[in-house]
C-alpha positions as CSV (number, residue, x, y, z in Angstrom):
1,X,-15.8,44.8,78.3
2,X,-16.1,44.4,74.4
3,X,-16.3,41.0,72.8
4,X,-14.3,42.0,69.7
5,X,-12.1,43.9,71.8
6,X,-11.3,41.4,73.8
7,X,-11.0,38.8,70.7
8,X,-8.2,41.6,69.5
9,X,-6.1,41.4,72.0
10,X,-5.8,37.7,72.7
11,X,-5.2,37.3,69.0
12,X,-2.4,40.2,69.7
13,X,-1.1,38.4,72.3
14,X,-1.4,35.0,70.7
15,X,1.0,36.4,67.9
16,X,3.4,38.0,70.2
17,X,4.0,34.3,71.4
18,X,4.4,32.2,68.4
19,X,7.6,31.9,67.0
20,X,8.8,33.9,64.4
21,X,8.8,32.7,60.7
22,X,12.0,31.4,59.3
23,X,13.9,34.4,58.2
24,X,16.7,34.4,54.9
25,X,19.3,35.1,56.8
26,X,19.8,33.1,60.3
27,X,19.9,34.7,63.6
28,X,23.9,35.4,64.8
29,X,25.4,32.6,66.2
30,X,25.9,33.1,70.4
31,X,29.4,33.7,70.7
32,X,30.0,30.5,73.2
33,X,29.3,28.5,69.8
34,X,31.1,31.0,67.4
35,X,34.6,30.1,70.0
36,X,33.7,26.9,69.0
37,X,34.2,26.9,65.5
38,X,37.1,27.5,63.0
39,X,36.7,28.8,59.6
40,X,38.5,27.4,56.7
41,X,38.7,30.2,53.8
42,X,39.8,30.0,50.0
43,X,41.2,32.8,48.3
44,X,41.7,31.4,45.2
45,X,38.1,30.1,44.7
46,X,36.3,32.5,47.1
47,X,34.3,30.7,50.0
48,X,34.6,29.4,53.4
49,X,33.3,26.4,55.3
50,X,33.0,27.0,58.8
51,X,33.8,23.4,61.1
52,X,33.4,22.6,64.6
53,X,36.8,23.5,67.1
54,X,37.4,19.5,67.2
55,X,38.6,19.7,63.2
56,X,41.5,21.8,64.1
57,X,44.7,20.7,62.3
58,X,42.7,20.0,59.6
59,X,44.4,19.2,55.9
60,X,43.2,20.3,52.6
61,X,43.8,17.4,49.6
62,X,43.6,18.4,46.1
63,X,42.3,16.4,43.5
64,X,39.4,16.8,40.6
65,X,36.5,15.7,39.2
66,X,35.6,14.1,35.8
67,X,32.5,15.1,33.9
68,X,31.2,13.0,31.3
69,X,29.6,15.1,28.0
70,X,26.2,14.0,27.2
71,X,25.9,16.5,24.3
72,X,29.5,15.7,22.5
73,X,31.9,17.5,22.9
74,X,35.2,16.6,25.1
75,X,35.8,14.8,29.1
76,X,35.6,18.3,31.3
77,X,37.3,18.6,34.2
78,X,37.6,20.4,37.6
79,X,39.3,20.8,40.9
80,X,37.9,19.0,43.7
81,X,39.1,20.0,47.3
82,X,38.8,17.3,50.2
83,X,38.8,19.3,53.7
84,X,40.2,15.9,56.1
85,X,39.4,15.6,59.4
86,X,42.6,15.6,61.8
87,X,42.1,11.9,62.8
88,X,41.8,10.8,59.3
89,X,45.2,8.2,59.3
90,X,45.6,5.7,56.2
91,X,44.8,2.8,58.5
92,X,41.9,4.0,60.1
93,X,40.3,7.1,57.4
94,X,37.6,9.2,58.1
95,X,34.9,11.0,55.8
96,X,36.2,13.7,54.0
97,X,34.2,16.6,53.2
98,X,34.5,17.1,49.1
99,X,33.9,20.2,47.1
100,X,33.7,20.0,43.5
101,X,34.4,23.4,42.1
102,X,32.4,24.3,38.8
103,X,32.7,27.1,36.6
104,X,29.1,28.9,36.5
105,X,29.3,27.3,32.6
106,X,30.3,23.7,34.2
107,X,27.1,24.1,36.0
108,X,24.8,25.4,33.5
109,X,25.5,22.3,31.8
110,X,25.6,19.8,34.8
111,X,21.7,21.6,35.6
112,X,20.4,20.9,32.2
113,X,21.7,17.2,32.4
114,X,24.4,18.1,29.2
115,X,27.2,16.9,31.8
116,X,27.6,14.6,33.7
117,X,29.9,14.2,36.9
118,X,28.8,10.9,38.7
119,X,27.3,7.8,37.8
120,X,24.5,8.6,40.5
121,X,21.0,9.3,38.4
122,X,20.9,12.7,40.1
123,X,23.2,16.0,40.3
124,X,25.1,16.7,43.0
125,X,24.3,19.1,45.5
126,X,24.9,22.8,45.4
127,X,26.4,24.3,48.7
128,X,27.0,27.7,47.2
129,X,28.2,30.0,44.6
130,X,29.8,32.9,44.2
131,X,30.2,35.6,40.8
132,X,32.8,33.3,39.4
133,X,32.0,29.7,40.7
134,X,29.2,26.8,41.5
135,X,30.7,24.8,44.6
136,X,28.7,21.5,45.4
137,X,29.1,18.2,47.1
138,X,29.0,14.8,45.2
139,X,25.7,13.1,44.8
140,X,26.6,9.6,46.6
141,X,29.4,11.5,48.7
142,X,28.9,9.2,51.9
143,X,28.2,6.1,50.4
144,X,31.4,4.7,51.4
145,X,30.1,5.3,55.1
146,X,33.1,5.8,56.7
147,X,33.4,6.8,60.3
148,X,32.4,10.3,60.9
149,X,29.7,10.7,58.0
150,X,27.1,11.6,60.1
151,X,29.1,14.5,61.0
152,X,30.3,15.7,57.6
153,X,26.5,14.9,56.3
154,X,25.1,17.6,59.2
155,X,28.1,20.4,58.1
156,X,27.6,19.9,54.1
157,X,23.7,20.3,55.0
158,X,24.2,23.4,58.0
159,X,25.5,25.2,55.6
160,X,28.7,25.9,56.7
161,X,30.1,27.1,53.3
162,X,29.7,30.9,52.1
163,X,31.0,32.4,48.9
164,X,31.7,35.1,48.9
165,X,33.3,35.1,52.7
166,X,31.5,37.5,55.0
């Protein structure tokens, strides 16, 4: 047989077996994990976050954020939405997942440090955006380290939110 045939078609099959580089888009989700999940979807802002079957009955708290101008200029504010895990009680509270909802000019300025929304020394973290809006987690948003931030820290980082909805 031929050497550099032979050297052809191990290296074919070599590359039939290794795994398949990381695509932009993921792979659809098995439908025994999609049952799992529920979807929570805003009209007015435009995005869903998807969360496991076990946050059903969850509750959505409004409230807003305060950004500090570092270039002049007046406070800015924004809505922040708190998605509340169905076992959160006043007692006994659990880890929220927060959204802070920029405009795409809010953002512009958070990006080139002319705002600023925290006292953390670094922005918070973008989970998406649509035409319209910049949606993004504060920077310390666990620090408080209630119970169930281990969850909300894998969901805010699984990307679970999508603007626009699919």
């Amino acid at each position: 047989m031929n050497p550099s045939l032979s050297l052809a078609a191990i290296a074919l099959l070599l590359s039939l077996s290794l795994p398949m580089q990381a695509q932009d888009t993921p792979p659809p989700m098995p439908a025994s994990i999609a049952l799992e999940q529920i979807e929570y979807r805003n009209a007015q802002y435009g995005f869903c976050f998807t969360l496991p079957a076990s946050w059903q009955g969850y509750t959505i708290v409004s409230d807003g954020w305060d950004g500090t101008p570092r270039d002049g200029g007046p406070a800015v504010t924004g809505p922040k939405l708190l998605i509340r895990n169905p076992a959160w009680m006043a007692g006994n509270p659990r880890e929220d997942i927060p959204i802070l909802i920029f405009t795409t000019a809010q953002w512009r300025r958070v990006v080139k440090e002319r705002m600023s929304v925290s006292a953390a020394p670094f922005n918070p973290f973008q989970l998406g955006h649509n035409r319209r809006y910049v949606f993004a987690v504060p920077a310390r948003f666990d620090f408080d380290q209630l119970p169930g931030v281990e969850e909300v820290s894998k969901l805010v980082m699984s990307k679970s939110l999508r603007a626009p909805c699919r």
